[in-house]
C-alpha positions as CSV (number, residue, x, y, z in Angstrom):
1,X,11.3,-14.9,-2.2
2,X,10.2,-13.2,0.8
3,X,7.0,-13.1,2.4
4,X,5.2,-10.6,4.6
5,X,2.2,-11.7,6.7
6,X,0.0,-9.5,8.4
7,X,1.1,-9.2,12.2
8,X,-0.6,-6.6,15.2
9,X,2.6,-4.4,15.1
10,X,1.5,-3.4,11.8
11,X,-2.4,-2.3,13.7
12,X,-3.5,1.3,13.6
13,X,-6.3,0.7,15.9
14,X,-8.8,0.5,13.4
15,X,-10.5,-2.4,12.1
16,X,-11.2,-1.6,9.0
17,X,-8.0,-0.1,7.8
18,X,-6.2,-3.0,9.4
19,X,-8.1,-5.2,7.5
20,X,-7.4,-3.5,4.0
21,X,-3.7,-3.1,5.4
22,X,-3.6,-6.8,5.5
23,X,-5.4,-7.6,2.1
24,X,-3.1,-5.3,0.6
25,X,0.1,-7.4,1.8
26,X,-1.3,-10.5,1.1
27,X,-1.8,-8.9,-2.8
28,X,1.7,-8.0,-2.9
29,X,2.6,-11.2,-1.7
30,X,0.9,-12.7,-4.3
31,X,2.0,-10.0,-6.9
32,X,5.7,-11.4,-5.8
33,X,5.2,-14.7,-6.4
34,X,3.6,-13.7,-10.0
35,X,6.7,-11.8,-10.8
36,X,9.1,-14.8,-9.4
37,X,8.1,-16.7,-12.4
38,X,10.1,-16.4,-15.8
39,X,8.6,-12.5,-16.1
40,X,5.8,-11.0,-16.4
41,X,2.8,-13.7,-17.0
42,X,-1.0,-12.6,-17.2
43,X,-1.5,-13.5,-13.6
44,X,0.8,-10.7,-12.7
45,X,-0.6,-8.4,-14.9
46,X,-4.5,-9.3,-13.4
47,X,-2.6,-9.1,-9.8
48,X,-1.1,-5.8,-10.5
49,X,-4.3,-4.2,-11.8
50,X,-5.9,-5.6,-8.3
51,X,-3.3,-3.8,-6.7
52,X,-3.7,-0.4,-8.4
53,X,-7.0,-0.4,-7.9
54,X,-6.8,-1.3,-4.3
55,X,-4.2,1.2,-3.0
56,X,-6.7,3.9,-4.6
57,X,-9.5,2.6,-2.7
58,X,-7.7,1.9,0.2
59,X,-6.0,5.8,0.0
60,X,-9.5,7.6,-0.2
61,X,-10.8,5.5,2.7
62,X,-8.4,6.0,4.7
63,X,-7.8,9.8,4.1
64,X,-11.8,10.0,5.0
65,X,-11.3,8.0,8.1
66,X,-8.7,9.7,9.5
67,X,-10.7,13.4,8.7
68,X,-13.9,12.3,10.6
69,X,-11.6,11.2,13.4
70,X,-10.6,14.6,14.0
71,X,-7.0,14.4,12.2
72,X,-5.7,17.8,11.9
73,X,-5.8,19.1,8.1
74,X,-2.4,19.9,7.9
75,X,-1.4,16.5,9.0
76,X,-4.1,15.3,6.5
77,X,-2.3,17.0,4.0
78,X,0.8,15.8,4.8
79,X,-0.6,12.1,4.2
80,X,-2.1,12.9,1.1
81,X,1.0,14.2,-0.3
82,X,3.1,10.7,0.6
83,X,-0.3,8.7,-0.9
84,X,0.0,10.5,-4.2
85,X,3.6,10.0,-3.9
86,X,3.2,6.5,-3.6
87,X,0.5,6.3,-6.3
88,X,3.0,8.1,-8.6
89,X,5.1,5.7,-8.1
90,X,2.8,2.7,-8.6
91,X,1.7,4.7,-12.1
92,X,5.3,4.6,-12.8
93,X,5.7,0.9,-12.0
94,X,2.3,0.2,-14.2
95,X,4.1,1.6,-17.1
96,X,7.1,-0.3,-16.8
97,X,4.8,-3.5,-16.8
98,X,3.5,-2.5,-19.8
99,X,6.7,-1.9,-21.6
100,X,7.6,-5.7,-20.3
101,X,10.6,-5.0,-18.4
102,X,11.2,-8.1,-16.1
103,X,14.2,-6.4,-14.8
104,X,12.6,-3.3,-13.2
105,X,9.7,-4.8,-12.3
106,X,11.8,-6.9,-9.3
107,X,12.6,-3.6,-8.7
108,X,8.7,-2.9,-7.5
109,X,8.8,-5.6,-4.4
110,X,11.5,-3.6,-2.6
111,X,9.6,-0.3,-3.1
112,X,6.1,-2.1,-1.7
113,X,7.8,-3.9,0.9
114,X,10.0,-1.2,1.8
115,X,8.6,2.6,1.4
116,X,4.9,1.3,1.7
117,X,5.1,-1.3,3.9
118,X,7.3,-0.2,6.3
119,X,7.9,3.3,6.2
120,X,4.5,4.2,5.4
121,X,2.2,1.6,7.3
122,X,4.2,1.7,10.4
123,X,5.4,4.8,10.2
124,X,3.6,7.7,8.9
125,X,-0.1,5.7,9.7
126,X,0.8,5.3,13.3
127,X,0.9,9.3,13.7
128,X,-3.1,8.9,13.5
129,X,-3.5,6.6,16.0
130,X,-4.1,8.8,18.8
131,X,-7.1,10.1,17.2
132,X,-8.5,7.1,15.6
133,X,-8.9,5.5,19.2
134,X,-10.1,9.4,20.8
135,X,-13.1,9.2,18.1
136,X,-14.1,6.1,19.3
């Protein structure tokens, strides 16, 4: 099973959102080992539910951060539309938990790892990074 750790290529500049960046891989880690087992276990379901929860949290805060630091509303727009895409898609993984399909819940880690993790953290985030560090 692969494992992502939290490394300064992955910084926006900003403390605080690095911070829930790296709190978020370390759940998904975690969610990945849970789901390595023989299928879904209560663990994952408890890890999963952290995760949810989380990515919401961490979505509003962010979108607010990036607004007082000037972000142009379009742009913020933009962002919101790939965060609700993203929390679609974690709805869409919550119900598939729930039915108890092992099968397409392996199909989660790429998805986290890959469209969050790397196309959205180091991608679309880094476009705010300019005026994160202008604000400060």
């Amino acid at each position: 099973m692969n494992r992502f750790e939290w490394t300064p290529e992955y910084s926006v500049d900003d403390a605080e959102i690095d911070r829930q960046h790296a709190e978020m891989i370390a759940i998904i880690n975690e969610l990945a080992a849970q789901l390595h087992g023989e299928g879904p276990s209560d663990g994952a379901r408890s890890v999963f539910d952290h995760l949810a929860h989380y990515v919401t949290t961490h979505f509003a805060y962010e979108e607010e951060r990036i607004a007082r630091a000037g972000y142009p509303d379009d742009k913020i727009a933009a962002h919101q539309a790939e965060h609700n895409a993203i929390l679609r898609q974690v709805q869409e993984f919550e119900r598939v938990f729930e039915s108890g399909d092992a099968a397409a819940l392996q199909e989660m880690m790429p998805f986290l790892y890959g469209e969050w993790l790397i196309h959205h953290i180091c991608g679309t985030d880094r476009e705010y990074v300019p005026w994160l560090t202008a604000a400060r």
